[in-house]
C-alpha positions as CSV (number, residue, x, y, z in Angstrom):
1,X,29.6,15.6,104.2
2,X,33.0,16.2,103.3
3,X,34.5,13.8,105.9
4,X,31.8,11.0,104.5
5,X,33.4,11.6,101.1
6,X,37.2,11.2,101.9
7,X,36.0,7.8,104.1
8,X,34.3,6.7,100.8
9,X,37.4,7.7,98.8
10,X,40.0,6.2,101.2
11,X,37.8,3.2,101.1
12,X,38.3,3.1,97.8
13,X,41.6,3.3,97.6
14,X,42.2,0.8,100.0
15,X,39.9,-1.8,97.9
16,X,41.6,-1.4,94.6
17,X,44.9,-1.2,95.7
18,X,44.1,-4.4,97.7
19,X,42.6,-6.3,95.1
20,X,45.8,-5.0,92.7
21,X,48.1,-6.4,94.8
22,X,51.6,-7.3,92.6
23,X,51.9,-11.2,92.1
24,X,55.6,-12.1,94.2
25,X,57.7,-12.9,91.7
26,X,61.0,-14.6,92.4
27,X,65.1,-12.7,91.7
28,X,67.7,-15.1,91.2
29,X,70.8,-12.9,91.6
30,X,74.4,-15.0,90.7
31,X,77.8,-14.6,90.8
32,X,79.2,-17.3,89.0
33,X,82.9,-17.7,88.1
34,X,84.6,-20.2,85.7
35,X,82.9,-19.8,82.4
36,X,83.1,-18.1,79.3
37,X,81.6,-14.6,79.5
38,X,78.2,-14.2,77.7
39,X,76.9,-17.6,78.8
40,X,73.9,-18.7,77.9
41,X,71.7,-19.1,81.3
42,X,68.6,-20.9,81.4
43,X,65.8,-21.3,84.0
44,X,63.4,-23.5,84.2
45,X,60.9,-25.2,86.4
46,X,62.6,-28.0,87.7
47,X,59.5,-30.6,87.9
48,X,58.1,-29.7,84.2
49,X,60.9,-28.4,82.2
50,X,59.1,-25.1,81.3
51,X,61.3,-22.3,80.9
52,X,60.4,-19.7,83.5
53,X,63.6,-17.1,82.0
54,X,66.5,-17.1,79.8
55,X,69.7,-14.3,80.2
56,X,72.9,-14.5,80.1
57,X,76.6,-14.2,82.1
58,X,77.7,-11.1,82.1
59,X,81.3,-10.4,84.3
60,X,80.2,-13.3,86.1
61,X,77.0,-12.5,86.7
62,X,73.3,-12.4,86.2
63,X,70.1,-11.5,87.7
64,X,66.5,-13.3,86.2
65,X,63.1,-12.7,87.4
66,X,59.9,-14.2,87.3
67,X,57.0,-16.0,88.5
68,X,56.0,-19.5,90.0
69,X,52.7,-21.1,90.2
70,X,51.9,-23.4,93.4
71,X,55.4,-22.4,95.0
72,X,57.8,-23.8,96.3
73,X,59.4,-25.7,93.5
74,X,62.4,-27.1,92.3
75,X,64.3,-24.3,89.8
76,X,67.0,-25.7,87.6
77,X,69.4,-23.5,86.4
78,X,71.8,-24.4,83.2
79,X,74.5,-22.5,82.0
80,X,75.0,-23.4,78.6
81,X,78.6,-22.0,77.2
82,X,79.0,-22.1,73.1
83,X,81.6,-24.8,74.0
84,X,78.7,-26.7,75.0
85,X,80.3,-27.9,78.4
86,X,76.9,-27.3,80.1
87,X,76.6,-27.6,84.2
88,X,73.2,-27.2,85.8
89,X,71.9,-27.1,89.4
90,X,68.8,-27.2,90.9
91,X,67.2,-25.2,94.1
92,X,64.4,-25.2,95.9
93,X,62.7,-21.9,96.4
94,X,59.4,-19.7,96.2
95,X,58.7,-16.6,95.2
96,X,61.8,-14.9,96.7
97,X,64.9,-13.3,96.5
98,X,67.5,-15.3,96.2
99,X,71.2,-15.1,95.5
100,X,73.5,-17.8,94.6
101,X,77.7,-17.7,93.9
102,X,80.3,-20.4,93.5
103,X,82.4,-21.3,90.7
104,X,81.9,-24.0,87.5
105,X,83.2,-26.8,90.2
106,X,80.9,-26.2,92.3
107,X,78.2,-27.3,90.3
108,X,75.6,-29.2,90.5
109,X,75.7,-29.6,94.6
110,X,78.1,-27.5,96.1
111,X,77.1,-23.8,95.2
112,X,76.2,-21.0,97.9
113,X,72.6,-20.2,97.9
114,X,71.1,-18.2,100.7
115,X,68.0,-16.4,101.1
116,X,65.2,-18.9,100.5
117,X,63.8,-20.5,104.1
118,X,62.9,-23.5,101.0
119,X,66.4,-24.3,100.0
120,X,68.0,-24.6,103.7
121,X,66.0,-27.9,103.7
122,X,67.3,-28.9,100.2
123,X,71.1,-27.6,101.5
124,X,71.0,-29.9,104.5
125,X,70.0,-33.3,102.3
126,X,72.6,-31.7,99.9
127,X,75.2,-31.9,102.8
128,X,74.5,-35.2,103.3
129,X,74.3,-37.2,99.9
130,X,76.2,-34.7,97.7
131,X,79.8,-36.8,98.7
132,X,77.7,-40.4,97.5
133,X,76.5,-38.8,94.5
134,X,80.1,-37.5,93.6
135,X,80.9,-41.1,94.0
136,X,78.4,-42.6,92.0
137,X,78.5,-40.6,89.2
138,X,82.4,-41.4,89.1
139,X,81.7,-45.1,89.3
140,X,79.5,-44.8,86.4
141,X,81.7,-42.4,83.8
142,X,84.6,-45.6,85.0
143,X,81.9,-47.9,83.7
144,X,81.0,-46.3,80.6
145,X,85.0,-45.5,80.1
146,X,85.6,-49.6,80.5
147,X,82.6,-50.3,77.8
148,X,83.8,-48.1,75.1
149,X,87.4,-49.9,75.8
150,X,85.7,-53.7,75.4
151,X,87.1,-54.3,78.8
152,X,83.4,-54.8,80.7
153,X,82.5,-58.3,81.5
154,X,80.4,-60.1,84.0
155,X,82.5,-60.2,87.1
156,X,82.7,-56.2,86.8
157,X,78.9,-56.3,86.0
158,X,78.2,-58.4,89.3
159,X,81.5,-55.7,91.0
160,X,79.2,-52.7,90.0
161,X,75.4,-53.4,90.3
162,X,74.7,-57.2,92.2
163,X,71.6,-57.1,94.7
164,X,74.6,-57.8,97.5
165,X,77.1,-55.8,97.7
166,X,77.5,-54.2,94.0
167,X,79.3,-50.9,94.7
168,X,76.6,-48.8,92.7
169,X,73.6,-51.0,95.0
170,X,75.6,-49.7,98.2
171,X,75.9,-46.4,97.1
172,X,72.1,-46.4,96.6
173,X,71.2,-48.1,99.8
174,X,72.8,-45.5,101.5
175,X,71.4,-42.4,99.6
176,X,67.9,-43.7,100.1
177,X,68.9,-44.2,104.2
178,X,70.1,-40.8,104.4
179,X,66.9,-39.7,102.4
180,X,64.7,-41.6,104.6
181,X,66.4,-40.4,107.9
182,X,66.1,-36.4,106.4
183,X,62.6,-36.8,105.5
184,X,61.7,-38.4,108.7
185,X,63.6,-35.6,110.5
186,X,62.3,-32.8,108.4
187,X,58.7,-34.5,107.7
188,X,56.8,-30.4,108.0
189,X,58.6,-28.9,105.6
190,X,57.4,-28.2,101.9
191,X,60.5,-30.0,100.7
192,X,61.0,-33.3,102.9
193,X,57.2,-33.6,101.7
194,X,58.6,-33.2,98.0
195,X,61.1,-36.2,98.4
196,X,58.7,-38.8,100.1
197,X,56.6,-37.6,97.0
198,X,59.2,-38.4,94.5
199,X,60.6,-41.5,96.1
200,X,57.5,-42.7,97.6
201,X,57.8,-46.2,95.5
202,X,61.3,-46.7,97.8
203,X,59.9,-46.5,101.4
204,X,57.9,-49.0,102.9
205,X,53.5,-48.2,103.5
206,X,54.1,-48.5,107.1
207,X,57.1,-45.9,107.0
208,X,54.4,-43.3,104.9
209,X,52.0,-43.6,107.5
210,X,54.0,-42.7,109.9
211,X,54.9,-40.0,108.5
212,X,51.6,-38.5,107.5
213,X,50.8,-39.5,111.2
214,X,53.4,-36.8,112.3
215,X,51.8,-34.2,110.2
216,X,51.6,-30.5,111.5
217,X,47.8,-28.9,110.9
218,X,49.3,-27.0,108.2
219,X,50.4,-30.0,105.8
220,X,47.4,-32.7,106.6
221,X,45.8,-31.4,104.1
222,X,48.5,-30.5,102.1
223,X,48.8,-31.2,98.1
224,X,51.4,-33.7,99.3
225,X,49.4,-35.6,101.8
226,X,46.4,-36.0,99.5
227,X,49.1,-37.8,97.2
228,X,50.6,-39.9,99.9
229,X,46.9,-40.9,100.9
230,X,46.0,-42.1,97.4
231,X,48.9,-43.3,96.8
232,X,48.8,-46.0,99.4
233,X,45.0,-46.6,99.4
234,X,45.5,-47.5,95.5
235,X,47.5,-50.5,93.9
236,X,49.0,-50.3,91.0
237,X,47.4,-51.3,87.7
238,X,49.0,-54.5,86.3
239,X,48.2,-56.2,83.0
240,X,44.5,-57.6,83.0
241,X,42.9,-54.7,85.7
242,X,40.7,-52.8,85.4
243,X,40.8,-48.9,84.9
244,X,40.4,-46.7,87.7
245,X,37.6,-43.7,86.6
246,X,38.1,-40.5,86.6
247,X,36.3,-37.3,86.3
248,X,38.5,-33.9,84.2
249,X,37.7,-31.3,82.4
250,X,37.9,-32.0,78.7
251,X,39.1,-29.3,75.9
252,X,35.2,-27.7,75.4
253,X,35.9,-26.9,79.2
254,X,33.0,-30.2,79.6
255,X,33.1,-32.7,82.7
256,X,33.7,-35.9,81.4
257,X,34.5,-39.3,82.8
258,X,36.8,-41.5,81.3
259,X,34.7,-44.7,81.9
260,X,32.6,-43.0,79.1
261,X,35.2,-43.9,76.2
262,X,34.5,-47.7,76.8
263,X,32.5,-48.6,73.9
264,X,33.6,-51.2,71.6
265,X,37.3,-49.9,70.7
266,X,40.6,-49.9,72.3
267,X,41.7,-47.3,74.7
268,X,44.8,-45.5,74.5
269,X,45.4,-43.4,77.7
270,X,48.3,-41.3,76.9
271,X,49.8,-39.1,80.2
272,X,51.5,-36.0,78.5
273,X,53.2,-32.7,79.3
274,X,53.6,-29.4,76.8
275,X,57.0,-29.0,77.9
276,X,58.4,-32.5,77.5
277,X,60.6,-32.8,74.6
278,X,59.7,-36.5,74.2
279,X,56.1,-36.3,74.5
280,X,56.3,-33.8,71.6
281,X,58.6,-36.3,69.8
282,X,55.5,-38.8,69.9
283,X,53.0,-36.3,68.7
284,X,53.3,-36.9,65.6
285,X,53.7,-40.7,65.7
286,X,50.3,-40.7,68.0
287,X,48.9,-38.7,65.1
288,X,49.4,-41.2,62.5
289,X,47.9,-43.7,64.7
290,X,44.7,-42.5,65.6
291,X,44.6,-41.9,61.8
292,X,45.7,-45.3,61.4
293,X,44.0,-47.2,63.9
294,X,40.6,-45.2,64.1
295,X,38.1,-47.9,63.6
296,X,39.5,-50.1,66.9
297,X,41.3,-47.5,68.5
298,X,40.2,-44.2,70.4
299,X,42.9,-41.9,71.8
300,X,42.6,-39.8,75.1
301,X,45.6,-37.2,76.4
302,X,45.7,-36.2,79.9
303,X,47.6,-33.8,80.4
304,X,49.7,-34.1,83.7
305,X,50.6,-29.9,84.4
306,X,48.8,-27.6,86.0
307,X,48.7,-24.2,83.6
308,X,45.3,-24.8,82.0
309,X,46.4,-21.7,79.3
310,X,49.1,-23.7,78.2
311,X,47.3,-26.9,78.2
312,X,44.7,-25.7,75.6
313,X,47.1,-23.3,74.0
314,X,49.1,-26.3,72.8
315,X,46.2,-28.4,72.0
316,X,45.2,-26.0,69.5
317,X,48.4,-25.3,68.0
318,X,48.9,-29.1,67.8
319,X,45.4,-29.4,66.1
320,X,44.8,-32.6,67.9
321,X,41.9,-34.3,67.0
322,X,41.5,-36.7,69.9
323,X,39.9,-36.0,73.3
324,X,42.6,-33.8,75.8
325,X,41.9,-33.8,79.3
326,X,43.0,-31.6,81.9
327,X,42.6,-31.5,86.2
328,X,44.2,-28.7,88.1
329,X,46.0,-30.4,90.2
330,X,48.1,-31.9,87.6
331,X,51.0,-33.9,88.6
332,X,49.5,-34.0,92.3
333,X,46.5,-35.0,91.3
334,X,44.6,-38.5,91.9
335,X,44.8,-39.4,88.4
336,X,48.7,-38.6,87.8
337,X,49.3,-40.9,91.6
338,X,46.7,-44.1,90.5
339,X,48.2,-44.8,87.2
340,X,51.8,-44.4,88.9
341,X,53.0,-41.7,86.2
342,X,56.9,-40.8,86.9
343,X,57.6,-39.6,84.0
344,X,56.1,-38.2,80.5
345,X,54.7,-39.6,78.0
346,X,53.4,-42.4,79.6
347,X,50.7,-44.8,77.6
348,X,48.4,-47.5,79.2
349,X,46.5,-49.4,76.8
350,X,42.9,-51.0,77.4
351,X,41.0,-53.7,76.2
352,X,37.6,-52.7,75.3
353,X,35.9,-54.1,78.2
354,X,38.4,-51.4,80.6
355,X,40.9,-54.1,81.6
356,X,44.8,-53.5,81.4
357,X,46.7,-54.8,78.3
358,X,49.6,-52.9,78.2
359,X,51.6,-50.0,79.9
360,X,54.3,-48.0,78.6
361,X,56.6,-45.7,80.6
362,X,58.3,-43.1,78.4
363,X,59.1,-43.0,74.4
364,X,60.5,-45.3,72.4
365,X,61.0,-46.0,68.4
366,X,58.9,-49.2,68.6
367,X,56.3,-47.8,70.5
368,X,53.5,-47.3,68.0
369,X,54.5,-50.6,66.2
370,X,53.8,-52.5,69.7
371,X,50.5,-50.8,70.3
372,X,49.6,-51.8,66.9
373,X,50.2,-55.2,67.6
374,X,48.9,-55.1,71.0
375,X,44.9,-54.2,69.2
376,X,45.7,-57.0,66.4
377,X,46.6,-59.3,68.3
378,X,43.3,-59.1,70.4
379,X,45.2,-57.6,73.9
């Protein structure tokens, strides 16, 4: 009997301190030389913008903690001096221990970081288009510096950017070859997957079949690969096409389809993320127009991340009075890769009969006045 009740015990044990198990968090642990002690340091999820940690420099260093959803992601690190002379980096990493050292020159591309099996992938594109981007961004700060002198004209216009042989066009020709060549090289690895994601719009359909062709078993069925498959079984919406539907989960946790909301008004479809500064900048503006516009007008948010507690979090703080939707998968999800969303907010705007009018990529001061315009001057 006795033995019975120490199996049944240990069993016990065993369960609960199984089903306990401690989330993997990542360390970030940095020595970092060159700036002002008591640095502000800042760390954020590198695809969203959501701050993951905040410390600061201390004797040139600092250790931060914490946790990522859906890893590996990009992690960007700022350092944020009260002199304002802010440099920033970004890594690629899980939940791991990492530890990173360099100096303020070494920033953004050139910093040691070692113990993430993620990053060595990011390191070795680094290697290779670090010395063009060095380039590029010193062709541009001469370009700006030749503006602000009145000294820019069209034969250093067509020097700089032509289709040809413009000196920023070469540059970029070559950083997408070297991309292209990595990714192709690299294809089963979480972050060669990231970049075809990201630049996908740059490579040719033939050149993403391929590669989803070369596949391992553990990334066909990957979050990337469900992107790259929709992305080039779907064209892009242009003006006078009609919506693609959808199914997401609204903010009364209901199952609703979007082809629902095409009654007799206008429909704004506004792609939006909680920790974009810009989408909250339009917040208010979108406000005033559903107030505005609310007898030809309805309003619908998606939003494009994945933390559903955040998602509703800031609906209610926000009190928005429109319809917020939300799918799991966020910024890979079906939705996000149909409507071509690269950045947040993004609008599309549709007739009442679910055809294209208008799209909008990003914020602008005009933005609201245009839409406006758009629904009164029939489309």
């Amino acid at each position: 009997m006795k033995n019975i009740k120490f199996i049944f015990i240990s069993s016990l044990f065993i369960f609960f301190t199984a089903c306990h198990k401690p989330k993997e968090k990542f360390t970030i642990t940095a020595n970092l030389s060159g700036f002002p002690e008591n640095s502000k340091v800042i760390i954020s999820n590198g695809t969203t913008g959501k701050v993951l940690d905040s410390t600061k420099l201390v004797e040139n260093k600092f250790v931060s903690t914490g946790f990522i959803e859906n890893p590996p992601i990009p992690i960007s690190i700022i350092i944020n001096p009260d002199n304002n002379e802010t440099a920033y980096s970004f890594i690629f990493i899980g939940n791991e221990n990492v530890k990173i050292s360099g100096n303020k020159d070494d920033f953004p591309d050139d910093l040691s970081v070692i113990g993430s099996k993620h990053q060595e992938f990011k390191t070795k594109l680094d290697n290779k288009v670090g010395p063009l981007n060095k380039e590029r961004n010193q062709k541009i700060q001469k370009m700006f510096s030749l503006r602000q002198e009145g000294k820019w004209n069209d034969s250093l216009q067509n020097a700089y950017w032509s289709k040809e042989d413009g000196m920023i066009t070469k540059i970029d020709s070559q950083t997408t070859q070297l991309t292209k060549d990595f990714i192709a090289d690299n294809i089963n690895s979480d972050y060669a997957l990231s970049q075809l994601v990201i630049y996908k719009t740059d490579f040719s359909i033939s050149f993403i079949k391929e590669q989803l062709s070369n596949l391992s078993p553990n990334y066909k069925n990957s979050k990337y690969a469900q992107v790259l498959k929709t992305f080039i079984e779907n064209e892009p919406l242009d003006k006078g096409n009609k919506f693609y539907d959808f199914t997401a989960e609204n903010q009364n946790g209901q199952s609703v389809k979007f082809s629902n909301f095409f009654k007799d008004k206008y429909v704004l479809l506004e792609f939006h993320s909680p920790y974009c500064s810009w989408s909250g900048k339009a917040l208010s503006e979108i406000k005033m127009l559903s107030e505005q516009m609310s007898d030809s007008l309805k309003i619908v948010t998606f939003s494009v991340d994945e933390n559903k507690e955040d998602w509703l979090k800031e609906y209610k703080t926000n009190q928005v009075s429109w319809t917020s939707l939300y799918n799991e998968n966020g910024r890979y999800s079906d939705v996000y890769t149909k409507y071509q969303v690269f950045a947040t907010p993004t609008y599309y705007l549709f007739e009442e009969n679910g055809t294209v009018v208008e799209k909008w990529d990003g914020y602008n001061e005009n933005l609201i006045e245009q839409i406006k315009e758009r629904i009164k001057n029939g489309g």
